[in-house]
TIDRENMI-890784 format. One record per residue (C-alpha): residue number from 1; residue in one letter; x, y, z. Coordinates in steps of 0.1 Angstrom, whole numbers. Layout:
<nodes>
k,r,east,north,up
NUM,A,X,Y,Z
...
</nodes>
This chain:
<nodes>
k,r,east,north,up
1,X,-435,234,-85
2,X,-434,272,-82
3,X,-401,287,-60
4,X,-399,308,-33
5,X,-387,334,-51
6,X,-417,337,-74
7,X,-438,363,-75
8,X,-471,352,-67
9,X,-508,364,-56
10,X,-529,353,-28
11,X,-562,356,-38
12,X,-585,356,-9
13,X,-624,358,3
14,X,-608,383,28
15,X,-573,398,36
16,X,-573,413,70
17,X,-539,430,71
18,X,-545,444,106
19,X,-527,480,98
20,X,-561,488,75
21,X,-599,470,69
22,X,-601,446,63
23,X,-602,436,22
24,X,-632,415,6
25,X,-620,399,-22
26,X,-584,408,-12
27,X,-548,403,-23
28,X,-514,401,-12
29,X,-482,399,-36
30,X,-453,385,-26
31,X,-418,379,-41
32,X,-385,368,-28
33,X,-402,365,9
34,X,-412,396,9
35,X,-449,415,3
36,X,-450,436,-28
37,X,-487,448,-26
38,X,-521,445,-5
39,X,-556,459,-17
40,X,-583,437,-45
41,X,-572,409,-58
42,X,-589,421,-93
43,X,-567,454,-93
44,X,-535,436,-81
45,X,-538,412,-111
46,X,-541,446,-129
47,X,-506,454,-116
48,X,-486,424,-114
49,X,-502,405,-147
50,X,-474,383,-143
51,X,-477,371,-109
52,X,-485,335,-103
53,X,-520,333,-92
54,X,-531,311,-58
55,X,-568,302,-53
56,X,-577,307,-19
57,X,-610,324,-22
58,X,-629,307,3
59,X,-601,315,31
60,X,-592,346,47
61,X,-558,358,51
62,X,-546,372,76
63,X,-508,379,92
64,X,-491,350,103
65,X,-501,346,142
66,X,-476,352,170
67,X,-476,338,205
68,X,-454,360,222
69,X,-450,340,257
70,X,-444,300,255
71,X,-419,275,265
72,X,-416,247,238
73,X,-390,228,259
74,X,-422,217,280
75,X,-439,202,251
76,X,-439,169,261
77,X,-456,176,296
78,X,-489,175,298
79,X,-510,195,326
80,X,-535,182,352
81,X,-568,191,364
82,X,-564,213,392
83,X,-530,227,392
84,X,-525,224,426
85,X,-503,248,446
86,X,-485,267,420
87,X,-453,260,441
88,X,-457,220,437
89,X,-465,227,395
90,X,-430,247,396
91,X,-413,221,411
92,X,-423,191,387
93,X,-410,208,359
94,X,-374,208,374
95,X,-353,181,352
96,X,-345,151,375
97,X,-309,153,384
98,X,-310,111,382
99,X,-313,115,346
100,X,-282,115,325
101,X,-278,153,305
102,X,-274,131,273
103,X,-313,122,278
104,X,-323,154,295
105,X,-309,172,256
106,X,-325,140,241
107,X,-364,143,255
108,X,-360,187,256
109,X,-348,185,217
110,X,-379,160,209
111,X,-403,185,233
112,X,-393,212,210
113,X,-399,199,180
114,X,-430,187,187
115,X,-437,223,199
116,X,-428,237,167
117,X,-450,213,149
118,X,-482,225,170
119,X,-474,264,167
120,X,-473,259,128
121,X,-503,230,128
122,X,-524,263,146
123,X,-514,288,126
124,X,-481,308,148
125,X,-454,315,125
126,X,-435,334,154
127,X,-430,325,192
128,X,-412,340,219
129,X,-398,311,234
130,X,-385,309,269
131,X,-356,284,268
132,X,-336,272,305
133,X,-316,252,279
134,X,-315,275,251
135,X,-283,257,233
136,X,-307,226,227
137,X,-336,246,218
138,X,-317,266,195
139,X,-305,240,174
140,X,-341,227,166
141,X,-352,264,165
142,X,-326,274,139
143,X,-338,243,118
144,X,-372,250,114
145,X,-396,272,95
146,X,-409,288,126
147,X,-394,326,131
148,X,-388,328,171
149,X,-370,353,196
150,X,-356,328,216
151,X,-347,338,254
152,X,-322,323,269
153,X,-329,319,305
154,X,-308,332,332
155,X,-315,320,372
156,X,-286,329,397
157,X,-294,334,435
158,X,-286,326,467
159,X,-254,301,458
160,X,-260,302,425
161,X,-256,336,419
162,X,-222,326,412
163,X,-230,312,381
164,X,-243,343,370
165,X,-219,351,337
166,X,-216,317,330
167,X,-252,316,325
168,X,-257,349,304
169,X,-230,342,283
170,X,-248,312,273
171,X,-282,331,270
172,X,-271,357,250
173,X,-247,339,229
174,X,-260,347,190
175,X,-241,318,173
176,X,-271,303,161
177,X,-290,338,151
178,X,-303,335,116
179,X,-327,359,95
180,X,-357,338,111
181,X,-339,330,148
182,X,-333,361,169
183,X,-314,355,204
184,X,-332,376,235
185,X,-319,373,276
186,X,-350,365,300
187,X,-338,366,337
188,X,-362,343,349
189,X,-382,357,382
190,X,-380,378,414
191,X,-376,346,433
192,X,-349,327,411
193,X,-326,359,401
194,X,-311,388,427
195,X,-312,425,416
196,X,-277,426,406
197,X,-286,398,381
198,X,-312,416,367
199,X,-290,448,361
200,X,-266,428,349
201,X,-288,408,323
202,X,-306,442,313
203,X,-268,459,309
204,X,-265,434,285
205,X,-296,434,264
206,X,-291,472,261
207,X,-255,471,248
208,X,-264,439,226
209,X,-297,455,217
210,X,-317,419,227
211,X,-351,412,231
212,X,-357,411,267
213,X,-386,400,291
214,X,-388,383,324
215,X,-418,362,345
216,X,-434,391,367
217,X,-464,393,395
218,X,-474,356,381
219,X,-484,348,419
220,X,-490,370,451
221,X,-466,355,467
222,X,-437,373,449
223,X,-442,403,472
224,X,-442,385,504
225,X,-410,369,490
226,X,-393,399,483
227,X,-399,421,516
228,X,-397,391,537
229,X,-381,361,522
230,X,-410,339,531
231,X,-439,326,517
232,X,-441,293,495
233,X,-409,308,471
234,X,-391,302,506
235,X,-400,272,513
236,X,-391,262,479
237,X,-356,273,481
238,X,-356,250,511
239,X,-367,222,494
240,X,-336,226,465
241,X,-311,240,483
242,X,-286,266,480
243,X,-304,294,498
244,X,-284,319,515
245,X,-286,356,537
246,X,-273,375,514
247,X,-301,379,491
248,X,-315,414,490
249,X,-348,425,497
250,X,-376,450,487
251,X,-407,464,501
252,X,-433,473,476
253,X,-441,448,451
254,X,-430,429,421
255,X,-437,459,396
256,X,-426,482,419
257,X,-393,463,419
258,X,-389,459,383
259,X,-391,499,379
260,X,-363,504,403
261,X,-345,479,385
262,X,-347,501,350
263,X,-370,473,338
264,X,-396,497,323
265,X,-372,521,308
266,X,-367,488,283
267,X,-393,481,259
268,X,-391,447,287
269,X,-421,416,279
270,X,-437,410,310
271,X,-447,377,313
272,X,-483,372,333
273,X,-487,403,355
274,X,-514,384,372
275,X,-516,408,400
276,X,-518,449,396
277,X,-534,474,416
278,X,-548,506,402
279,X,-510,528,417
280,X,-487,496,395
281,X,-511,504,366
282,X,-499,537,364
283,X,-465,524,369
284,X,-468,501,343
285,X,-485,530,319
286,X,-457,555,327
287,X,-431,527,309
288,X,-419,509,278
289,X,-429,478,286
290,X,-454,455,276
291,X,-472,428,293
292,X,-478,392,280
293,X,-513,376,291
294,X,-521,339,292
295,X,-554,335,290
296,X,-559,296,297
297,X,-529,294,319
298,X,-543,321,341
299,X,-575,299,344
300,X,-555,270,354
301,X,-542,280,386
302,X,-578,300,390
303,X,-562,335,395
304,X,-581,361,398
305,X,-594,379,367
306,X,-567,395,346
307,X,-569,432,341
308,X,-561,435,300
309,X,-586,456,298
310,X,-576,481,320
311,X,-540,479,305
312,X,-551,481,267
313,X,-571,511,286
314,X,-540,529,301
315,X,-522,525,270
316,X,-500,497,281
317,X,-491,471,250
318,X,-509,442,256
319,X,-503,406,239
320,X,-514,369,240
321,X,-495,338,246
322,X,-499,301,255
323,X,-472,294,281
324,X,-465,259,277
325,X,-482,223,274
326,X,-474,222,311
327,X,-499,249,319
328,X,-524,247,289
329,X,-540,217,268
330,X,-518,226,240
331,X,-503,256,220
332,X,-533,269,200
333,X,-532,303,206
334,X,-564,308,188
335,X,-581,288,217
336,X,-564,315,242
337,X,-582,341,218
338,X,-613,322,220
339,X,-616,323,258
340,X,-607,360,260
341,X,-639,359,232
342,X,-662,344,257
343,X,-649,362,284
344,X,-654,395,272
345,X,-680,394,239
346,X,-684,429,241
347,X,-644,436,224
348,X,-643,437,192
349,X,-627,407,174
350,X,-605,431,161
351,X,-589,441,189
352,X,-584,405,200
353,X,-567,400,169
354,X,-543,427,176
355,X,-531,410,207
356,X,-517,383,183
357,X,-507,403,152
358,X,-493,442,157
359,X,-495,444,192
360,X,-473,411,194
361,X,-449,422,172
362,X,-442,452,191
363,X,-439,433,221
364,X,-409,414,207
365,X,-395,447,186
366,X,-403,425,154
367,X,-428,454,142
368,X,-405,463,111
369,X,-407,425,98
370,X,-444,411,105
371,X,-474,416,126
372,X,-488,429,97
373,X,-498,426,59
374,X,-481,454,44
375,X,-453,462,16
376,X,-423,456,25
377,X,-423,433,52
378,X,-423,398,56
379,X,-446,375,41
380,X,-454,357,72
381,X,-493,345,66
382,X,-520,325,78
383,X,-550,314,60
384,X,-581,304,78
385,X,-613,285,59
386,X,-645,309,66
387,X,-676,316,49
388,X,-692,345,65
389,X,-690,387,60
390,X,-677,387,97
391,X,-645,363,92
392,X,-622,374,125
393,X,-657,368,147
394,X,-665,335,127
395,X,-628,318,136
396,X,-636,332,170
397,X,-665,311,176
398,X,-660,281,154
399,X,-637,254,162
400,X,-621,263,128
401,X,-582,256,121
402,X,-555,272,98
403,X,-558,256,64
404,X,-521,264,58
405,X,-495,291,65
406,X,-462,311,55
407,X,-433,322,66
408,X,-413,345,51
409,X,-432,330,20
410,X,-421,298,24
411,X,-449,274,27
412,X,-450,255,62
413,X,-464,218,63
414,X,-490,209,91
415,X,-475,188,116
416,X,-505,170,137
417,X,-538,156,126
418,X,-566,180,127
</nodes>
């Protein structure tokens, strides 16, 4: 059995490092976790005569796929046809308080596992996972093959927002960081954190230098909520509890806010951004951030068509994710691909790819490590059975599934039944 430390040579129908064109008859070398080399397999050989040799000439290779928006703590849920009022969706994914916390870490450790196993089973080696009980997910994250930015949730308003730095300290906490685990801060929404909590959560990320994104313009109703404090976020906070008059408004929109906040002055991951005129466009295009698009979520709760075309357009960094199992038949993140495919057939395949590969690695500031075939970073890989001249189109519009995948050049094992 060879080691991970070997220096060894994919040999592939195609390599499609993303950075270049894509290869026929391709190559990657990789020792020690790292790639060495990328161009034809024959002239590689050439090079690195003593390189162990892998057969995978009727796959393409390409980088290892990365869903930059999910929540693998919601594994275990399955969504409904319809969604019904977003509100009411929100609301059944609130643990019940009836059920002891040693249970509640019980079933979230056993939905994150089986959320790993389904990001490796379709060919994601790297998430960015939105955790509310990050020390649970950590643990299982930490013990895995999967790399992940893992962002610890932060929600403190009304009269909660005394709980605040208790609940930072917990998200930010790097205890568990590894080389493969990196620890980000996500301050949940405009309707479950205040201003100050923002600034506070963003003073943090910039002096830790962490990851950082939040949920943003997911629903209309975040605008009515802010300039008014009504609205179906309202009448949530009736339904919980622990609302109270001190929470601050703001006329002017969700994006609007998140500018005045310093939010786009931080290379921020905006989750959604379901809702953006042509004047928070610009907004968004004058910034650092980038925005995180869900394709099959966003059908779910039939919003209104999502404007990542314009974005990629204005030169705003645009990337794909799942959400969660809650919100999406599972975490195939080639299926979200897929339905951006048949949505718009007139974008290249290539540029789709992007939105999983270099654009996605930007969006969590992984672009130095992966996103990418290309010496010196990782060797994070996935290799997809095809047969045709056209290989990103032909996984586009084939039911096809990873055949197997690396991380950091270690070999991950599929986890589900095809």
């Amino acid at each position: 059995m060879s080691s991970d430390l070997e220096r060894q040579l994919f040999e592939a129908a195609w390599v499609v490092p993303m950075n270049r064109a894509p290869i026929a008859g391709g190559g990657v070398v990789i020792e020690a976790g790292r790639i060495l080399a990328v161009g034809k397999a024959d002239d590689l050989h050439k090079r690195f005569p003593d390189a162990q040799r892998l057969d995978f000439r009727h796959c393409t290779l390409v980088p290892g796929l990365i869903n930059a928006h999910t929540h693998l703590e919601l594994s275990a849920i399955r969504c409904t046809a319809p969604a019904g009022k977003f509100i009411d969706w929100l609301t059944r994914l609130v643990p019940n308080a009836s059920v002891p916390l040693d249970r509640q870490a019980e079933s979230i450790g056993a939905a994150t596992r089986a959320g790993i196993e389904q990001c490796l089973r379709f060919g994601v080696t790297t998430v960015g996972d939105i955790s509310r009980f990050c020390s649970i997910t950590r643990v299982d994250l930490r013990e895995s093959r999967l790399r992940a930015v893992s962002f610890g949730e932060v929600l403190a308003m009304g009269q909660r927002r005394g709980l605040l730095e208790e609940r930072l300290a917990k998200a930010a906490d790097r205890s568990l960081e590894t080389e493969l685990l990196r620890i980000g801060i996500t301050p949940h929404a405009p309707y479950s954190i205040e201003s100050h909590g923002y600034e506070r959560c963003l003073s943090m990320a910039q002096s830790m230098n962490l990851p950082f994104t939040t949920h943003l313009a997911e629903t209309p109703d975040e605008a009515t909520f802010l300039s008014d404090h009504a609205g179906p976020f309202r009448e949530l906070w009736e339904r919980i509890g622990g609302w109270d008059s001190q929470v601050n408004r703001f006329t002017g929109g969700p994006i609007r806010y998140a500018a005045e906040l310093g939010l786009l002055d931080y290379p921020t991951l905006l989750a959604h951004v379901n809702y953006c005129d042509d004047d928070e466009l610009a907004i968004l295009a004058r910034g650092k951030a980038s925005v995180v698009y869900c394709p099959r979520t966003h059908a779910y709760f039939g919003h209104p068509p999502h404007r990542w075309r314009d974005m990629l357009k204005a030169g705003i960094n645009v990337t794909i994710g799942t959400d969660s199992c809650a919100s999406s038949p599972d975490l195939n993140l080639v299926d979200d691909l897929r339905l951006l495919h048949e949505l718009a057939p007139d974008v290249a395949p290539g540029v789709l790819w992007e939105m999983t590969t270099t654009r996605a690695s930007r969006s969590l500031g992984l672009q130095d490590q992966i996103g990418s075939l290309a010496p010196g970073k990782s060797a994070d890989l996935t290799a997809f059975p095809t047969t045709s001249d056209a290989p990103l189109r032909e996984i586009l519009e084939t039911p096809i599934l990873p055949s197997a995948n690396w991380v950091a050049g270690r070999k991950t094992l599929p986890a589900i039944s095809e």
